[in-house]
Predicted model as a PDB file, atoms N, CA, C, CB and O in Angstrom, pLDDT in the B-factor column:
MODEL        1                                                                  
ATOM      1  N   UNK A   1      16.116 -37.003 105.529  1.00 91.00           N  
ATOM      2  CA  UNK A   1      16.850 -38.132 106.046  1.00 91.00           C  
ATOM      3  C   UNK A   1      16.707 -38.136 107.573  1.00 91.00           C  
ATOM      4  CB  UNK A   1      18.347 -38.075 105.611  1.00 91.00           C  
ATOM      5  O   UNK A   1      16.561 -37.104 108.228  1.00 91.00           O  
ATOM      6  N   UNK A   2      16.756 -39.328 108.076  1.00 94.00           N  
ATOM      7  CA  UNK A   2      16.389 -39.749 109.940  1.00 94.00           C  
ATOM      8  C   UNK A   2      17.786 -39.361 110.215  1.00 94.00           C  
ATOM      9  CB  UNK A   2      15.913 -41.774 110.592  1.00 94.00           C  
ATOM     10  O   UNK A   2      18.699 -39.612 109.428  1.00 94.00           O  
ATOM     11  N   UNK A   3      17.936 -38.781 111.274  1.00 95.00           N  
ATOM     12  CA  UNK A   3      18.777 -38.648 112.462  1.00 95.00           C  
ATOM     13  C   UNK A   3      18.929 -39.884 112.904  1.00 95.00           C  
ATOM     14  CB  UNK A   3      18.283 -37.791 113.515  1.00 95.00           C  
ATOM     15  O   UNK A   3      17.894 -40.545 112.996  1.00 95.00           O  
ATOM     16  N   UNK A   4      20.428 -40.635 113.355  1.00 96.00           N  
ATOM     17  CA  UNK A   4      20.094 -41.665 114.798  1.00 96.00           C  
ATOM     18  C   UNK A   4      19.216 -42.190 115.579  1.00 96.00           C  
ATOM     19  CB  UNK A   4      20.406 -41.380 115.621  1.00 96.00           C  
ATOM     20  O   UNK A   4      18.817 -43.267 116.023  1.00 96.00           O  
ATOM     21  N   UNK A   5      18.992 -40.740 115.608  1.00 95.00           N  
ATOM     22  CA  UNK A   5      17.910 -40.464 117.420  1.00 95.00           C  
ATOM     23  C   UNK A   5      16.642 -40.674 116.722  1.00 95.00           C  
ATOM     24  CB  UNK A   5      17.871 -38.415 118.491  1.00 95.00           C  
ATOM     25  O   UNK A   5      15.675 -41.060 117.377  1.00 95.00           O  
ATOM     26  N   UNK A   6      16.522 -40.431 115.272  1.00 95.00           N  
ATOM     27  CA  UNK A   6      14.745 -40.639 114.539  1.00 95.00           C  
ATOM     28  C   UNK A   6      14.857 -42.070 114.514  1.00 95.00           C  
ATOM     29  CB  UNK A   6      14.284 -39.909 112.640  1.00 95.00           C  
ATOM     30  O   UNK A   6      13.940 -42.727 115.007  1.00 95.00           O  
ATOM     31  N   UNK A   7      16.091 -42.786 113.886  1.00 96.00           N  
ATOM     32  CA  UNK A   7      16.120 -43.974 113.116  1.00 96.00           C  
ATOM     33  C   UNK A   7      15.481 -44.799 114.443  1.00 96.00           C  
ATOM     34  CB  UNK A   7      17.771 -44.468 112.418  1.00 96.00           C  
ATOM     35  O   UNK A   7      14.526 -45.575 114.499  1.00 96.00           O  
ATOM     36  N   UNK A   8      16.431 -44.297 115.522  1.00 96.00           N  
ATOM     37  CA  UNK A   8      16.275 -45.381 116.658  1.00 96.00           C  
ATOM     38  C   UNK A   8      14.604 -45.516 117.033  1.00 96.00           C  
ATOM     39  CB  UNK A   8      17.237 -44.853 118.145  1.00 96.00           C  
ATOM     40  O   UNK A   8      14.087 -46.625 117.168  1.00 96.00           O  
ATOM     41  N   UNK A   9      13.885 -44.332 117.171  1.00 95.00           N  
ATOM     42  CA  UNK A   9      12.628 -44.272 116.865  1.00 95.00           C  
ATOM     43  C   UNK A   9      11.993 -45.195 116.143  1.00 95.00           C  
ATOM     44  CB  UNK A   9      12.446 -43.324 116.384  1.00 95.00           C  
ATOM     45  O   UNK A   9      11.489 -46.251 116.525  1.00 95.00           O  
ATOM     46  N   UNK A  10      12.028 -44.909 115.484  1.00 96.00           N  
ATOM     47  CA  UNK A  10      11.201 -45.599 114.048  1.00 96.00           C  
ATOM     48  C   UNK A  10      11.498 -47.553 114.465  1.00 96.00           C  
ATOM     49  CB  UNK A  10      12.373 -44.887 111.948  1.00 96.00           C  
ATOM     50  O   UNK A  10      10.556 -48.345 114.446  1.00 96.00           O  
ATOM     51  N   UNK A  11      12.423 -47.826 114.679  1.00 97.00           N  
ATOM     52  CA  UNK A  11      13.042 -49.140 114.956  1.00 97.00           C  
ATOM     53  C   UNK A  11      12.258 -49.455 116.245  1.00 97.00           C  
ATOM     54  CB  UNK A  11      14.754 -49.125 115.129  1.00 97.00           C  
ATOM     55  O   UNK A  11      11.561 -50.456 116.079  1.00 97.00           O  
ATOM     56  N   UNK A  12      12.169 -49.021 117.242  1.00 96.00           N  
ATOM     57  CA  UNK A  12      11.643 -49.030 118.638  1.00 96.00           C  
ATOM     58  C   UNK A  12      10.063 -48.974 118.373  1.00 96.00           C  
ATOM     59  CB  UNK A  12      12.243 -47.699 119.601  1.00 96.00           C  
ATOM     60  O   UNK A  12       9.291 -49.549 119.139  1.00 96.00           O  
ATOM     61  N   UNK A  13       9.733 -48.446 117.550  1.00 96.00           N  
ATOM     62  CA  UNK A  13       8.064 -48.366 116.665  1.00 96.00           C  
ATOM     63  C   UNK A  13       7.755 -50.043 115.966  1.00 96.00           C  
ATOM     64  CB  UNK A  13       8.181 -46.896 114.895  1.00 96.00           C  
ATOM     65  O   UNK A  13       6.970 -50.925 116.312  1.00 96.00           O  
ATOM     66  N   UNK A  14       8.677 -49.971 114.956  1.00 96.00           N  
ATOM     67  CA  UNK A  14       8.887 -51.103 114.598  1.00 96.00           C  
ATOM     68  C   UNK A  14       8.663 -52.534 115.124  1.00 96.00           C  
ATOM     69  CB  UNK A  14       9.774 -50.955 114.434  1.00 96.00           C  
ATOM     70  O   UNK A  14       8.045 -53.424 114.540  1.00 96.00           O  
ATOM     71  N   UNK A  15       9.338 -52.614 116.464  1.00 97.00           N  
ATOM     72  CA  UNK A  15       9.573 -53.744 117.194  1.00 97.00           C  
ATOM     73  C   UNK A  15       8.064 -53.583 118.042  1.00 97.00           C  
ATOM     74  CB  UNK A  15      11.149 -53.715 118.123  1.00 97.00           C  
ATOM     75  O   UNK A  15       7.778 -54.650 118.585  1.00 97.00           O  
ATOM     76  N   UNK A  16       7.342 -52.819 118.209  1.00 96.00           N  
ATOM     77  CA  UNK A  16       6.122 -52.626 118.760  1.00 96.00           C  
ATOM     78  C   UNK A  16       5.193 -53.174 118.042  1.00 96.00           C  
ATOM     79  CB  UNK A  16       5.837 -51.410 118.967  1.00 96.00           C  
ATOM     80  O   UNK A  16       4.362 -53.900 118.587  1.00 96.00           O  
ATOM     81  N   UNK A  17       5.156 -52.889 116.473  1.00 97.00           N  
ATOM     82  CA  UNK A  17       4.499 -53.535 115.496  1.00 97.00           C  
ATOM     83  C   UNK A  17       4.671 -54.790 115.436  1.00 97.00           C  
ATOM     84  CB  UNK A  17       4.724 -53.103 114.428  1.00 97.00           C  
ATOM     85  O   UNK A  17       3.669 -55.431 115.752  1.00 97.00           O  
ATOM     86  N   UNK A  18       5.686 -55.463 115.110  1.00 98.00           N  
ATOM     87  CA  UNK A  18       5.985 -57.057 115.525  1.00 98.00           C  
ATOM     88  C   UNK A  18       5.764 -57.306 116.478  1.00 98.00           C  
ATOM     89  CB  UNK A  18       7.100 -57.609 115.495  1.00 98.00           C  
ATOM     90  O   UNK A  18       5.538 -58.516 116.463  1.00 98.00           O  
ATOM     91  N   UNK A  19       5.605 -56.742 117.934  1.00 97.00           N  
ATOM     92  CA  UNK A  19       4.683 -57.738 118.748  1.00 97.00           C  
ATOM     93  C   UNK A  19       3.644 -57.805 118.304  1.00 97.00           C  
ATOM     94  CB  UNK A  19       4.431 -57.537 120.017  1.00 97.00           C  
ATOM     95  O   UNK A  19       3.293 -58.917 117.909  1.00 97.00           O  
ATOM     96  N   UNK A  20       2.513 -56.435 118.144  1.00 98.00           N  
ATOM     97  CA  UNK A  20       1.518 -56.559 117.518  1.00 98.00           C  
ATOM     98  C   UNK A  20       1.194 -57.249 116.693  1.00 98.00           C  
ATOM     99  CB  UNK A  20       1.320 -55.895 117.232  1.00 98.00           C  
ATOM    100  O   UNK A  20       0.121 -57.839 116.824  1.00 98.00           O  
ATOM    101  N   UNK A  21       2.065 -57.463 115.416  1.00 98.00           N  
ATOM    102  CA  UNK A  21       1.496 -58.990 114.392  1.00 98.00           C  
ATOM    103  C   UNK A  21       1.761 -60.191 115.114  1.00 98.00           C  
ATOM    104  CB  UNK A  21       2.387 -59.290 112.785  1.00 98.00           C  
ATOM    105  O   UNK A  21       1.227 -61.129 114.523  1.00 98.00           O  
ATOM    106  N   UNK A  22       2.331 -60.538 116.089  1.00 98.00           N  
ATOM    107  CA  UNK A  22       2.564 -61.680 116.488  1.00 98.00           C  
ATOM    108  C   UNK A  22       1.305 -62.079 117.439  1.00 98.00           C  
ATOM    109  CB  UNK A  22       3.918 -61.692 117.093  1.00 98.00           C  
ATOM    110  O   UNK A  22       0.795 -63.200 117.448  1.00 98.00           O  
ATOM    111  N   UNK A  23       0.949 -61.140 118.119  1.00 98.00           N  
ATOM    112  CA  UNK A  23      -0.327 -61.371 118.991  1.00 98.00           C  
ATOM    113  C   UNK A  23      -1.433 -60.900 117.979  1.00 98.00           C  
ATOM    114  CB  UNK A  23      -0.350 -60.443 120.533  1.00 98.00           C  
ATOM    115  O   UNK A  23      -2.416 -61.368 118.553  1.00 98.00           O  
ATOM    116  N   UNK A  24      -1.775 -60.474 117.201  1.00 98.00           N  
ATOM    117  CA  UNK A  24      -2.515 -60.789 116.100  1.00 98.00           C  
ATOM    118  C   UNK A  24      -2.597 -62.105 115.503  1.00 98.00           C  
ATOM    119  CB  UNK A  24      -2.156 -60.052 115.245  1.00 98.00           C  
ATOM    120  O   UNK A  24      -3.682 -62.654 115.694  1.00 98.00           O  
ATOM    121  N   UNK A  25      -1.743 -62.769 114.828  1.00 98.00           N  
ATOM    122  CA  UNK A  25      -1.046 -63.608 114.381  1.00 98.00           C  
ATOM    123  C   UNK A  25      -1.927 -65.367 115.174  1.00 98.00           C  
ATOM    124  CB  UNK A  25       0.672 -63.041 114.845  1.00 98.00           C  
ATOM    125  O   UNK A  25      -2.443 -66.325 114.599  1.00 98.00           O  
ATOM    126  N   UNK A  26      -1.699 -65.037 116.767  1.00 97.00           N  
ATOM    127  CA  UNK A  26      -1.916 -65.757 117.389  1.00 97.00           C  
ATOM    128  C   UNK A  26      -3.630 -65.897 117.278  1.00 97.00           C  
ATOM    129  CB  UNK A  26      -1.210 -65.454 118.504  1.00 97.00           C  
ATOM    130  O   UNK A  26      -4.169 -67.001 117.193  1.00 97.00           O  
ATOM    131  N   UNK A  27      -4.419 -64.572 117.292  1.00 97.00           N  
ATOM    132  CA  UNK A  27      -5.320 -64.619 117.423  1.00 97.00           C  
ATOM    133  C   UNK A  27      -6.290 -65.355 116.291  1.00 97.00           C  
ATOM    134  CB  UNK A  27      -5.395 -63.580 117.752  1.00 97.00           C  
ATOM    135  O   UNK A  27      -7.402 -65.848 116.482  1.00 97.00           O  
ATOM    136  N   UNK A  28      -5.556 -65.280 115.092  1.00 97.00           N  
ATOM    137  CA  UNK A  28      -6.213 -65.524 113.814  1.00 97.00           C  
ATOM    138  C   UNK A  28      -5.340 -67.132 113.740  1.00 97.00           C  
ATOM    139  CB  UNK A  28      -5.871 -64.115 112.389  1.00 97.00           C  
ATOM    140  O   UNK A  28      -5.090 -67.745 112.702  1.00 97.00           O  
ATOM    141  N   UNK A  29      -5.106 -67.417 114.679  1.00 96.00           N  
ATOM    142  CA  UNK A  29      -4.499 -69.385 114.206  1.00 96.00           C  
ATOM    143  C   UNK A  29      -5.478 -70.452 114.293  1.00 96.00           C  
ATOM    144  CB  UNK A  29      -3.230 -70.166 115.391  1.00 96.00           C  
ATOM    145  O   UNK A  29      -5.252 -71.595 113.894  1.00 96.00           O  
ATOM    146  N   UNK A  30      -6.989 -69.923 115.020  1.00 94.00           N  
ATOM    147  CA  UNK A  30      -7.766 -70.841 114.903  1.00 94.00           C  
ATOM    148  C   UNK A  30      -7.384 -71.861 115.984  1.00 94.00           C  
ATOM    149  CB  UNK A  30      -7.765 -71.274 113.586  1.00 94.00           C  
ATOM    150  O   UNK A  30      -8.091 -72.868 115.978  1.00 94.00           O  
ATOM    151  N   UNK A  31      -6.297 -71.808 117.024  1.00 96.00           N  
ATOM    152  CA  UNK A  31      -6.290 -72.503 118.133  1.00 96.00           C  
ATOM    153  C   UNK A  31      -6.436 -71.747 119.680  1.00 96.00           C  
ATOM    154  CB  UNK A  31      -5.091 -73.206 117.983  1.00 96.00           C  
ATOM    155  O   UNK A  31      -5.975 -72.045 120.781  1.00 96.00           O  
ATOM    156  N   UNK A  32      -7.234 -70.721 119.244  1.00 96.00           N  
ATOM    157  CA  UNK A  32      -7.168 -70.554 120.546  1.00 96.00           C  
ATOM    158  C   UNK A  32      -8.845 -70.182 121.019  1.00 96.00           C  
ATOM    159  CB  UNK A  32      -5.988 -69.369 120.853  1.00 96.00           C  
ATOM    160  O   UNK A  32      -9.740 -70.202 120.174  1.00 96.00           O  
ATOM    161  N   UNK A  33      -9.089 -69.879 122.342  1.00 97.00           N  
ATOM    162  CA  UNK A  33     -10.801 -70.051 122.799  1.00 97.00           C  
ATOM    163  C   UNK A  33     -10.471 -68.362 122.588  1.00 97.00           C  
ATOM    164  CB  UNK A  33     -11.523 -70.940 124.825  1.00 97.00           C  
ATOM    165  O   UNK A  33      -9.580 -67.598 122.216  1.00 97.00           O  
ATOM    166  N   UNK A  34     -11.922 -68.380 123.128  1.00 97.00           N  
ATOM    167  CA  UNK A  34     -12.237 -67.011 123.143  1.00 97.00           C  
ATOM    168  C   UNK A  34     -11.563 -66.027 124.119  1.00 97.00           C  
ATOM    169  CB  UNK A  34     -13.550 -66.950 123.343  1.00 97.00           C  
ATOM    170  O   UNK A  34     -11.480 -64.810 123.952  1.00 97.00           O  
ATOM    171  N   UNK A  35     -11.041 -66.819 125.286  1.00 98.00           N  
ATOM    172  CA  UNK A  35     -10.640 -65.810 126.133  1.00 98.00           C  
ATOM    173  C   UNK A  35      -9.458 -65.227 125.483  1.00 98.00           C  
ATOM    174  CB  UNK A  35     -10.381 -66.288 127.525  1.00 98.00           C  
ATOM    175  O   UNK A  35      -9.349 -64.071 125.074  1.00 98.00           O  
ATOM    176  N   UNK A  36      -8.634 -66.116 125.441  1.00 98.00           N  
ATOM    177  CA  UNK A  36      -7.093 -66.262 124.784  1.00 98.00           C  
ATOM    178  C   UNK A  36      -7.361 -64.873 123.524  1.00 98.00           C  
ATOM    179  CB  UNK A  36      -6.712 -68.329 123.867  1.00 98.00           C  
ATOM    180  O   UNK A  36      -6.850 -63.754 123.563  1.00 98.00           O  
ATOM    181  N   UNK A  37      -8.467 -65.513 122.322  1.00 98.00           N  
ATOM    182  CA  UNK A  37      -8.088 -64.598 121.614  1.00 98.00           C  
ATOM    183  C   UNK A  37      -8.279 -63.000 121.831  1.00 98.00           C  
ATOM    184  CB  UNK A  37      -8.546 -64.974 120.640  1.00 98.00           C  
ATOM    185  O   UNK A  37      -7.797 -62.158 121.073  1.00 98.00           O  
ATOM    186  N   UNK A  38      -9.234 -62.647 123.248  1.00 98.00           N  
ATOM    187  CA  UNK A  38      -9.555 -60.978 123.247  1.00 98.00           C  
ATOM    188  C   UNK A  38      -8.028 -60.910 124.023  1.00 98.00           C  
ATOM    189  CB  UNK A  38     -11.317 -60.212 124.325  1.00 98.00           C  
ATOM    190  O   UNK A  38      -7.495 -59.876 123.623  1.00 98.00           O  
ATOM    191  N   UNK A  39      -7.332 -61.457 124.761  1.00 98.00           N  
ATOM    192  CA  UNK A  39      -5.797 -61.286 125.163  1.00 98.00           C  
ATOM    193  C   UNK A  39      -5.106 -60.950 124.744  1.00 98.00           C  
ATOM    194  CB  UNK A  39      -5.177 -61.908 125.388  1.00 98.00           C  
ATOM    195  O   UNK A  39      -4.214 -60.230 125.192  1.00 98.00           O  
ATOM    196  N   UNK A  40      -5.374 -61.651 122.934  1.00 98.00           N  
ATOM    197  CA  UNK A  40      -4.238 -61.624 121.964  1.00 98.00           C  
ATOM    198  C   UNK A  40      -4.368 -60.140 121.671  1.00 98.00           C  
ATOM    199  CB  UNK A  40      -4.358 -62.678 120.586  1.00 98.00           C  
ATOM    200  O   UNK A  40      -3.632 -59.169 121.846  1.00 98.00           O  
ATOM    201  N   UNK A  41      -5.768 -60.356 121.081  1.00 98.00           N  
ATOM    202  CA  UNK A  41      -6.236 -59.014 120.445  1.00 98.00           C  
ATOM    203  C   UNK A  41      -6.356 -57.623 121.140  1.00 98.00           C  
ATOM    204  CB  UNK A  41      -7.496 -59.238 119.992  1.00 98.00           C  
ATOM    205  O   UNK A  41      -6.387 -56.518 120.600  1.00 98.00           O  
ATOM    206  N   UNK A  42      -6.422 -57.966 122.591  1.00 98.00           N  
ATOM    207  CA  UNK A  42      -6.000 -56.487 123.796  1.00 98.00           C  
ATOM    208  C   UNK A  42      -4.675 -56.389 124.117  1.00 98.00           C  
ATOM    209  CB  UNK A  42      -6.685 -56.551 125.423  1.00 98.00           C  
ATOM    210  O   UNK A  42      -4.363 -55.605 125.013  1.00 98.00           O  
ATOM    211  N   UNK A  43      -3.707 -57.129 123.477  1.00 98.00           N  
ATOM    212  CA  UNK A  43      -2.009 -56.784 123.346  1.00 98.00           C  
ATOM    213  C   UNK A  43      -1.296 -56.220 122.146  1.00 98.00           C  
ATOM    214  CB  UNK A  43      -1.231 -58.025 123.506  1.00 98.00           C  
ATOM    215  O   UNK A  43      -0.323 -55.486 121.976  1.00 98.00           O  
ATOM    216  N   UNK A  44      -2.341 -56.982 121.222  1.00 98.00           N  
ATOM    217  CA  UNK A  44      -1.810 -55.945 119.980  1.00 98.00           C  
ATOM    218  C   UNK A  44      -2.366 -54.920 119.945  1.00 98.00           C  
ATOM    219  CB  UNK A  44      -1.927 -56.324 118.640  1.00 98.00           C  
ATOM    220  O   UNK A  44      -1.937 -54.338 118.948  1.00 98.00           O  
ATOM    221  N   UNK A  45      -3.022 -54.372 120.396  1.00 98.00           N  
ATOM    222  CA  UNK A  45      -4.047 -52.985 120.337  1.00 98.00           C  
ATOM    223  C   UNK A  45      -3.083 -51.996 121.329  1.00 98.00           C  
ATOM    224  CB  UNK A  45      -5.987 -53.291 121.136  1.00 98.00           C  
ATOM    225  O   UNK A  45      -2.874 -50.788 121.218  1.00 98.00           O  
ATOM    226  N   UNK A  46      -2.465 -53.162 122.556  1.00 97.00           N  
ATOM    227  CA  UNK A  46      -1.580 -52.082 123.375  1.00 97.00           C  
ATOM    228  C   UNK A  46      -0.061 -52.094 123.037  1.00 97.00           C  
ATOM    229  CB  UNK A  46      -1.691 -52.363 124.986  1.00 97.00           C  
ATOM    230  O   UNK A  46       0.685 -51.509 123.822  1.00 97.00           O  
ATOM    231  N   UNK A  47       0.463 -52.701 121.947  1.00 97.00           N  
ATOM    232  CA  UNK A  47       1.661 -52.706 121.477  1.00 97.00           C  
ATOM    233  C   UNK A  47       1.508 -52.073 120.308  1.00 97.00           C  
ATOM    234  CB  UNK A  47       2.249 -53.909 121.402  1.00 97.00           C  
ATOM    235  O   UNK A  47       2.604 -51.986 119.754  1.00 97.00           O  
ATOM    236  N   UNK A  48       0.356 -51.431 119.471  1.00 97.00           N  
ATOM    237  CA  UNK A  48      -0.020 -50.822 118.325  1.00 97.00           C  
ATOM    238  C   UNK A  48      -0.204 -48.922 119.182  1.00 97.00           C  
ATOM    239  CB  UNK A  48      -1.708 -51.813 117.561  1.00 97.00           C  
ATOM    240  O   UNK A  48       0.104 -47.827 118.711  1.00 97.00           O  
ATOM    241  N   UNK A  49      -0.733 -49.237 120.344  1.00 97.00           N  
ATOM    242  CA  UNK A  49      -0.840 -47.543 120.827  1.00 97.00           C  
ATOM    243  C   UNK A  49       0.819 -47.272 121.108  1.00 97.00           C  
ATOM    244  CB  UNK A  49      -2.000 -47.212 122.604  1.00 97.00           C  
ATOM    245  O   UNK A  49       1.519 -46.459 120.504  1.00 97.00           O  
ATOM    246  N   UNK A  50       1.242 -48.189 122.199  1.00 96.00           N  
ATOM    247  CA  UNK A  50       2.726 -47.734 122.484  1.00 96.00           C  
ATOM    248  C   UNK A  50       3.781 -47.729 121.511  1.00 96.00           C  
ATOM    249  CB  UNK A  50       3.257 -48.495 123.446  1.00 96.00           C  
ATOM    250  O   UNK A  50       4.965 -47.502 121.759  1.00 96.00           O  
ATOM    251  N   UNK A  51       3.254 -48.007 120.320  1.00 96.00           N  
ATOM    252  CA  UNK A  51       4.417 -47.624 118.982  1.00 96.00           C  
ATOM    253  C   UNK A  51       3.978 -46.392 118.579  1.00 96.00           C  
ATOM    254  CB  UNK A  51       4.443 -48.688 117.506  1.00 96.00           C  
ATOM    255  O   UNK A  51       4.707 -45.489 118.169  1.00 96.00           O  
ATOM    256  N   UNK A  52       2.887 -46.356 118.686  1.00 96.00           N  
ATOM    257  CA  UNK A  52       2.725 -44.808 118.195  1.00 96.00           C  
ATOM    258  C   UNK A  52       3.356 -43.520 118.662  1.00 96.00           C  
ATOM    259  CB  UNK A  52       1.502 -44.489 118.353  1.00 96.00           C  
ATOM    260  O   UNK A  52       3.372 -42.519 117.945  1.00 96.00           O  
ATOM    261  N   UNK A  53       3.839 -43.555 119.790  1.00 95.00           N  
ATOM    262  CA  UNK A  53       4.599 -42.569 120.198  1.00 95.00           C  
ATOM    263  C   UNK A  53       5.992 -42.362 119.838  1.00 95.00           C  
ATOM    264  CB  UNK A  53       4.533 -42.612 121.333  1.00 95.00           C  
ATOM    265  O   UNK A  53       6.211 -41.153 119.908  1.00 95.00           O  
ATOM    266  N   UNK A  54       7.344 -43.195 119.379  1.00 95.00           N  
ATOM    267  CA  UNK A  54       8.258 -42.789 119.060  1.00 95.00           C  
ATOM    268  C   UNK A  54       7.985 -42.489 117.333  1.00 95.00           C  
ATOM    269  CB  UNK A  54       9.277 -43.690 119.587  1.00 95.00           C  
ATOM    270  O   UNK A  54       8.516 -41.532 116.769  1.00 95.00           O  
ATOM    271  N   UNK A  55       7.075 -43.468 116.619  1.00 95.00           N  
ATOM    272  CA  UNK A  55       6.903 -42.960 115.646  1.00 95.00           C  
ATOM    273  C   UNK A  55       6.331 -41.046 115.299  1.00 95.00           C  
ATOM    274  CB  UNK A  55       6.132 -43.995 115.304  1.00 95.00           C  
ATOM    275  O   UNK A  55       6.737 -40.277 114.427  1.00 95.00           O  
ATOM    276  N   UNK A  56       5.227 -40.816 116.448  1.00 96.00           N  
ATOM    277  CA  UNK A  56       5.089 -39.353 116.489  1.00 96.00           C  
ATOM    278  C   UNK A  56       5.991 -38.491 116.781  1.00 96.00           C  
ATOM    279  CB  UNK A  56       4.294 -39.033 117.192  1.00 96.00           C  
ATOM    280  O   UNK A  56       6.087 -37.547 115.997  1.00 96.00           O  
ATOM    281  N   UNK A  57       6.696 -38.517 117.679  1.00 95.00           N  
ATOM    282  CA  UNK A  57       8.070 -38.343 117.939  1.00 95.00           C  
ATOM    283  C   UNK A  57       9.251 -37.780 116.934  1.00 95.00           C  
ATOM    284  CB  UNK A  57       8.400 -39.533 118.299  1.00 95.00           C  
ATOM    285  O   UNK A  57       9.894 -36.732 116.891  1.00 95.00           O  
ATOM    286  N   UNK A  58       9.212 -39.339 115.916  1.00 95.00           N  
ATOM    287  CA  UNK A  58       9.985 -38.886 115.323  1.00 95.00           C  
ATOM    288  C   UNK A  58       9.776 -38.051 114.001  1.00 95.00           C  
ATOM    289  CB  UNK A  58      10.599 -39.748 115.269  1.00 95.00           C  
ATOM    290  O   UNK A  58      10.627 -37.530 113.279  1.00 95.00           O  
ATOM    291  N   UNK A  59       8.005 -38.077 113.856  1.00 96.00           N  
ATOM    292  CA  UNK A  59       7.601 -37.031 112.648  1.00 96.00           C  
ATOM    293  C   UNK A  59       8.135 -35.723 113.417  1.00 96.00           C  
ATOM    294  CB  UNK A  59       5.693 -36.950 112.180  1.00 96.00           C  
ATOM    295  O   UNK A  59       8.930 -34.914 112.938  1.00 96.00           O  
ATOM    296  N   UNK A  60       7.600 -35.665 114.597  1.00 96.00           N  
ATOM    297  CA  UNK A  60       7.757 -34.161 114.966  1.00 96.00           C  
ATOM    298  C   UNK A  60       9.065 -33.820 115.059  1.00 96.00           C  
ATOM    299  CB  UNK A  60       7.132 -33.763 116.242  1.00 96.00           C  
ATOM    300  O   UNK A  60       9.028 -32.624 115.345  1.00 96.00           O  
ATOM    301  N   UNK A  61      10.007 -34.096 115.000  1.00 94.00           N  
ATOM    302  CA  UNK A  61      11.496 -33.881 115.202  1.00 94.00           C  
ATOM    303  C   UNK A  61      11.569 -33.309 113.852  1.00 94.00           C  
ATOM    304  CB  UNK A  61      12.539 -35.247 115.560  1.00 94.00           C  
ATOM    305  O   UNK A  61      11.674 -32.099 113.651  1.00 94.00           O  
ATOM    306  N   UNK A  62      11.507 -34.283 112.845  1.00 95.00           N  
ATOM    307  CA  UNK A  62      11.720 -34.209 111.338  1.00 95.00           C  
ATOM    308  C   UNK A  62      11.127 -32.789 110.378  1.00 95.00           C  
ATOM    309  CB  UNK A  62      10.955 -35.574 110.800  1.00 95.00           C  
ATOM    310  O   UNK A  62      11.611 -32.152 109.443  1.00 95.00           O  
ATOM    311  N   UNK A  63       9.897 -32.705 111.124  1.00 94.00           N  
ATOM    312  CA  UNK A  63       9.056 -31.467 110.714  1.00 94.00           C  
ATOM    313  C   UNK A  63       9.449 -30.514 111.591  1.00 94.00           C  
ATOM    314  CB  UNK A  63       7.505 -31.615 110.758  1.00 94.00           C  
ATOM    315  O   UNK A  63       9.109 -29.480 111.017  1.00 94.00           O  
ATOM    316  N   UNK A  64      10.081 -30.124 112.884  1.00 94.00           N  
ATOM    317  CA  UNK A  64      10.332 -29.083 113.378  1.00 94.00           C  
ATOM    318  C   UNK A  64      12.048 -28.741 112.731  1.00 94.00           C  
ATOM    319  CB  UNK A  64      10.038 -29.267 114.999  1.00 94.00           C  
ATOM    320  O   UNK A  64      12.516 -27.605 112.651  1.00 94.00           O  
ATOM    321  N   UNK A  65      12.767 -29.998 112.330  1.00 89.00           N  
ATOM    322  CA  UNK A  65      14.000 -29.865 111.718  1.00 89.00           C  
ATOM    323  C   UNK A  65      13.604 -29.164 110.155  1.00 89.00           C  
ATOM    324  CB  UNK A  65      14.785 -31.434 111.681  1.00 89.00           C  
ATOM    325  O   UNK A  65      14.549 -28.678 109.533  1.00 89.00           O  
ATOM    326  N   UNK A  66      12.370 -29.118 109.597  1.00 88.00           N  
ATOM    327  CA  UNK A  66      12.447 -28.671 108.007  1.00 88.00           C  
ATOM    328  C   UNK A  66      11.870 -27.423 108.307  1.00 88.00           C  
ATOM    329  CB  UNK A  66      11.569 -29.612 106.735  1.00 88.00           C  
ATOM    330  O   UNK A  66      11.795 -26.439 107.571  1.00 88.00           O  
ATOM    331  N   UNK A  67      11.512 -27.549 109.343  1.00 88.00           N  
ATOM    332  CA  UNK A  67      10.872 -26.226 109.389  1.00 88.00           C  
ATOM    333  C   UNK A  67      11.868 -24.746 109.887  1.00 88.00           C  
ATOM    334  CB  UNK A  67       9.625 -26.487 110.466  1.00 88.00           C  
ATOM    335  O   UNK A  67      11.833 -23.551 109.594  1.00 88.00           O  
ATOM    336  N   UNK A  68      12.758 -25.651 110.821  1.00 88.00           N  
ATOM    337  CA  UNK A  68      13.856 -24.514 110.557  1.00 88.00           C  
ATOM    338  C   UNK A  68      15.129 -24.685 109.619  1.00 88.00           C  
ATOM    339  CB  UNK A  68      14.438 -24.181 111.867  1.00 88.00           C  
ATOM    340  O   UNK A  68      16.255 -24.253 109.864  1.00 88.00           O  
ATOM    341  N   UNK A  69      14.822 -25.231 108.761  1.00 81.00           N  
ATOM    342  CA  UNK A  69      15.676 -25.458 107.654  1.00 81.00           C  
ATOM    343  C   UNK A  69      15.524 -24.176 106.875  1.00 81.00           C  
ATOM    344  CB  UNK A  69      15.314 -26.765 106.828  1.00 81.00           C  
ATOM    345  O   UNK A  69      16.420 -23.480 106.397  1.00 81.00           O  
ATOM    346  N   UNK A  70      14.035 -23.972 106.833  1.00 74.00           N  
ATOM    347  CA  UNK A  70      13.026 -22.843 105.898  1.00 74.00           C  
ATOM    348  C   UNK A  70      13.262 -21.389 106.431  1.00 74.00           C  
ATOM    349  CB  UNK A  70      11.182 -23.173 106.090  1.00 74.00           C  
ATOM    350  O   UNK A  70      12.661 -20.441 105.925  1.00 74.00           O  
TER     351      UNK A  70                                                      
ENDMDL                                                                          
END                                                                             
């Protein structure tokens, strides 16, 4: 089970991912030029790296918590 402090993680990951589909999203609407869409597509790529960290975060919490469970 998440801690607070994981949940809040995971949520803060979360909301990183929804930008990411949204600037995805944009890219695949078929209204935009080319510049627009490598914009779209170089924001979700940087809202897809910067989620990755509270999500790692909160594995490692979780696995250093079972591990001294053991």
């Amino acid at each position: 089970m998440l801690t607070p402090n994981e949940k809040e993680a995971v949520a803060t990951a979360f909301k990183g991912v929804d930008k990411a589909t949204h600037a995805m999203l944009k890219a695949l609407s078929g209204e935009r030029d080319d510049d627009q869409v490598i914009a779209d597509l170089s924001i979700a790529i940087g809202e897809l790296e910067l989620a990755q960290s509270p999500l790692i975060a909160a594995r490692n919490k979780v696995h250093e918590r079972k591990g001294a469970d053991n």
